[in-house]
C-alpha positions in Angstrom: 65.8 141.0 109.9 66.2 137.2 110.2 68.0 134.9 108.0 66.4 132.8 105.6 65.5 129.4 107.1 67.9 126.5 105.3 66.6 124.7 102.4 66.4 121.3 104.9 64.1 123.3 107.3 61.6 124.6 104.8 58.7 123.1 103.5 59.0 120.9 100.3 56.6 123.0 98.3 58.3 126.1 99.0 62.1 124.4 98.1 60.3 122.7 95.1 58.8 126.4 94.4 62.3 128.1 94.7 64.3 125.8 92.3 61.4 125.2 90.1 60.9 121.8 89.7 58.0 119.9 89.1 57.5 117.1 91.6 56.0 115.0 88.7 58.8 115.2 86.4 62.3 116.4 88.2 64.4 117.6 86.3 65.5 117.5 82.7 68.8 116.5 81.1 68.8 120.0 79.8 67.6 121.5 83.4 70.5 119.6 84.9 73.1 120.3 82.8 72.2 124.2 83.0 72.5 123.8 86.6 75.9 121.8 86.7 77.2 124.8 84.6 76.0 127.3 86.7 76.4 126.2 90.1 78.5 123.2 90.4 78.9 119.7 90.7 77.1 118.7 94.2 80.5 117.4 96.1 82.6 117.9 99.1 85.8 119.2 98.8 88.6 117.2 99.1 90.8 116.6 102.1 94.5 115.7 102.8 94.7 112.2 104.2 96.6 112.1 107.1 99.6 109.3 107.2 99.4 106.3 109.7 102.1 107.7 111.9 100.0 111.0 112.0 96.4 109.3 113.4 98.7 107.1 115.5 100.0 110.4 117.5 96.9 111.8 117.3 95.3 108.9 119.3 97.4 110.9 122.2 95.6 114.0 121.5 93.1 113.9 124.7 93.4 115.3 128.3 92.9 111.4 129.9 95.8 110.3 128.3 98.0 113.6 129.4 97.1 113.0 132.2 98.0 109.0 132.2 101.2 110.4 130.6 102.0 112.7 133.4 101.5 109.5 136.3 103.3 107.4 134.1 106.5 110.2 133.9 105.8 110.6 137.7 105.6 107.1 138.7 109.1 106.8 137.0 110.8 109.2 139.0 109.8 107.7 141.9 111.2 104.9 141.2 107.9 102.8 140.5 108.9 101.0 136.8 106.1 98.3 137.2 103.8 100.8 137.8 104.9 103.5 135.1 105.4 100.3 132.6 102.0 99.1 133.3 100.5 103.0 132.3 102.7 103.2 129.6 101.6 99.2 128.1 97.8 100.5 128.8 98.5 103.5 127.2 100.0 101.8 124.0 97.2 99.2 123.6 94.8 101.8 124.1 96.3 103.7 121.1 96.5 101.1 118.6 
Protein backbone atom coordinates (compact mmCIF):
# COMPACT_ATOMS: atom_id res chain seq x y z
CA UNK A 1 0.00 0.00 0.00
CA UNK A 2 1.23 3.38 -1.29
CA UNK A 3 1.64 6.60 0.49
CA UNK A 4 -0.64 9.36 0.27
CA UNK A 5 0.40 11.74 -2.54
CA UNK A 6 1.66 15.27 -0.81
CA UNK A 7 -0.80 18.04 -0.42
CA UNK A 8 1.36 20.08 -3.42
CA UNK A 9 0.84 17.02 -5.82
CA UNK A 10 -2.92 16.64 -5.40
CA UNK A 11 -5.57 18.30 -7.04
CA UNK A 12 -6.91 21.62 -5.49
CA UNK A 13 -10.44 20.31 -5.10
CA UNK A 14 -9.36 17.31 -3.30
CA UNK A 15 -6.77 19.60 -0.78
CA UNK A 16 -9.73 22.18 -0.62
CA UNK A 17 -12.08 18.96 0.15
CA UNK A 18 -9.63 17.61 2.90
CA UNK A 19 -9.16 20.85 5.00
CA UNK A 20 -12.59 21.99 4.26
CA UNK A 21 -12.55 25.22 2.94
CA UNK A 22 -14.65 26.94 0.76
CA UNK A 23 -12.79 28.46 -2.24
CA UNK A 24 -15.31 31.40 -2.13
CA UNK A 25 -14.74 32.45 1.36
CA UNK A 26 -11.29 30.91 2.91
CA UNK A 27 -11.26 30.77 6.05
CA UNK A 28 -12.71 32.42 9.09
CA UNK A 29 -11.09 34.30 11.91
CA UNK A 30 -12.67 31.67 14.10
CA UNK A 31 -11.60 28.70 11.44
CA UNK A 32 -8.05 30.10 11.74
CA UNK A 33 -7.68 30.53 15.09
CA UNK A 34 -9.01 26.80 15.78
CA UNK A 35 -6.44 25.71 13.45
CA UNK A 36 -3.39 27.82 14.94
CA UNK A 37 -4.43 26.14 18.31
CA UNK A 38 -4.51 22.82 17.05
CA UNK A 39 -1.84 22.49 14.72
CA UNK A 40 0.54 25.27 14.82
CA UNK A 41 1.76 28.40 13.66
CA UNK A 42 3.00 27.72 9.81
CA UNK A 43 6.98 28.51 10.41
CA UNK A 44 10.31 26.95 9.96
CA UNK A 45 12.19 26.21 12.78
CA UNK A 46 14.82 28.15 13.81
CA UNK A 47 18.55 27.67 13.16
CA UNK A 48 21.92 28.61 14.83
CA UNK A 49 23.72 31.19 12.75
CA UNK A 50 27.01 30.31 12.08
CA UNK A 51 29.87 33.05 13.04
CA UNK A 52 31.96 34.80 10.21
CA UNK A 53 35.07 32.88 11.14
CA UNK A 54 32.92 29.59 10.87
CA UNK A 55 31.48 30.22 6.90
CA UNK A 56 35.01 31.64 6.36
CA UNK A 57 36.55 27.88 7.03
CA UNK A 58 33.85 26.40 5.62
CA UNK A 59 34.58 28.09 2.18
CA UNK A 60 37.58 25.34 2.40
CA UNK A 61 35.12 22.58 2.77
CA UNK A 62 35.40 21.21 -1.02
CA UNK A 63 37.58 18.45 -2.66
CA UNK A 64 39.07 21.31 -5.46
CA UNK A 65 40.40 23.25 -2.77
CA UNK A 66 42.06 20.01 -0.84
CA UNK A 67 43.28 19.34 -3.56
CA UNK A 68 44.79 23.09 -4.33
CA UNK A 69 45.82 22.69 -0.65
CA UNK A 70 47.76 19.55 -1.12
CA UNK A 71 49.87 21.27 -4.49
CA UNK A 72 50.30 24.24 -2.57
CA UNK A 73 51.90 22.05 0.70
CA UNK A 74 53.78 20.09 -2.08
CA UNK A 75 54.98 22.82 -4.19
CA UNK A 76 56.54 24.09 -0.74
CA UNK A 77 58.55 21.29 -0.11
CA UNK A 78 60.00 21.38 -3.20
CA UNK A 79 61.18 24.33 -2.76
CA UNK A 80 58.78 26.20 -5.29
CA UNK A 81 57.51 29.42 -2.83
CA UNK A 82 56.27 31.43 -5.97
CA UNK A 83 54.39 28.74 -7.05
CA UNK A 84 52.88 27.49 -3.56
CA UNK A 85 52.38 31.42 -2.77
CA UNK A 86 50.56 31.98 -5.97
CA UNK A 87 47.99 28.64 -4.89
CA UNK A 88 47.82 29.82 -1.54
CA UNK A 89 46.95 33.95 -2.75
CA UNK A 90 44.31 32.15 -5.33
CA UNK A 91 43.14 30.11 -2.72
CA UNK A 92 42.55 33.07 -0.30
CA UNK A 93 40.77 35.39 -2.86
CA UNK A 94 38.78 32.61 -3.87
CA UNK A 95 37.51 32.21 -0.16
CA UNK A 96 36.65 35.58 0.66
Amino acid sequence: MSAPAPHHARSSALVLDEFRVDPAVGLTSEDARERLAAVGPNALPATGRRSAFERFLLQFHDVLIYVLLAAGVITALLGLYLDSGVIFCVLLINSF
